[in-house]
C-alpha positions, 0 to 999 in steps of 0.5 A, spaced: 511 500 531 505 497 529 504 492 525 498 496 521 502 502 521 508 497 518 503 494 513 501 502 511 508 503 510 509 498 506 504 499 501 505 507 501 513 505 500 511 500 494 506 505 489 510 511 491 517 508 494 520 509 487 518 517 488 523 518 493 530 519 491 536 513 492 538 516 499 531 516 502 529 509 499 535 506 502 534 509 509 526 508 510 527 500 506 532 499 512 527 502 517 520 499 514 522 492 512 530 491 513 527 492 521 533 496 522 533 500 529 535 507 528 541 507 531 543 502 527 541 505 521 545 511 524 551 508 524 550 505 517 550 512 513 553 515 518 549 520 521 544 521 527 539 517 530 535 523 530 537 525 523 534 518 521 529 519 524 526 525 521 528 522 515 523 516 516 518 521 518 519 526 512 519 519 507 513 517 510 508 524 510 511 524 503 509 517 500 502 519 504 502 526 501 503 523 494 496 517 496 493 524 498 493 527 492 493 520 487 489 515 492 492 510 488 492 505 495 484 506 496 483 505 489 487 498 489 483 496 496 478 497 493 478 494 487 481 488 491 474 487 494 470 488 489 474 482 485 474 478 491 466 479 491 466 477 484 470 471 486 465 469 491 459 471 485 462 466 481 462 460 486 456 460 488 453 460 482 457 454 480 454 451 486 448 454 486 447 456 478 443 463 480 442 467 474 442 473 478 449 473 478 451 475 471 448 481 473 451 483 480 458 481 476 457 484 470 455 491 475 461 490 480 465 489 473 463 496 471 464 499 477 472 496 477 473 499 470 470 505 471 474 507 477 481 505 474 
């Protein structure tokens, strides 16, 4: 699996994981971030390999079904980026002391807002 594909997991598992029942989130966290093959993860909750394997599959097109709907994930990166943006605003007016600034803060601070 994919390193981008493992990180996708984790972020759907961490806004949705608590969405899927006990069994569900034992299975996927052991496949996902306990780095669990499938045959051991098989042999752990005593059935197939390909039951756990669909598991894993059905787990992961609901937690995505639920950012489908929700978008919560996007709206977390995008909020990310625009903090980090202000964060670079407010250095280079520290160093430059540019009083633009105010107004591209202020504008990236609403767009935040507005979007949570």
């Amino acid at each position: 699996m994919e390193m981008e594909e493992k990180v996708e997991q984790a972020y759907l598992y961490d806004f949705y994981g608590e969405l899927l029942n006990e069994h569900q989130r034992k299975i996927y966290e052991d496949f996902v971030f306990n780095d669990l093959s499938l045959g051991e993860i098989a042999d752990e909750e005593g059935i197939s390999r390909q039951g756990v394997h669909d598991m894993v599959k059905r787990c992961t097109k609901t937690l995505e079904g639920y950012e489908q709907k929700l978008h919560l994930i996007a709206k977390f990166h995008s909020a990310k980026r625009k903090v980090e943006r202000i964060r670079q605003l407010a250095e280079g007016f520290h160093t430059d002391g540019d009083e633009d600034v105010f107004a591209e803060i202020q504008q990236i601070s609403s767009q935040i807002l507005e979007e949570l």
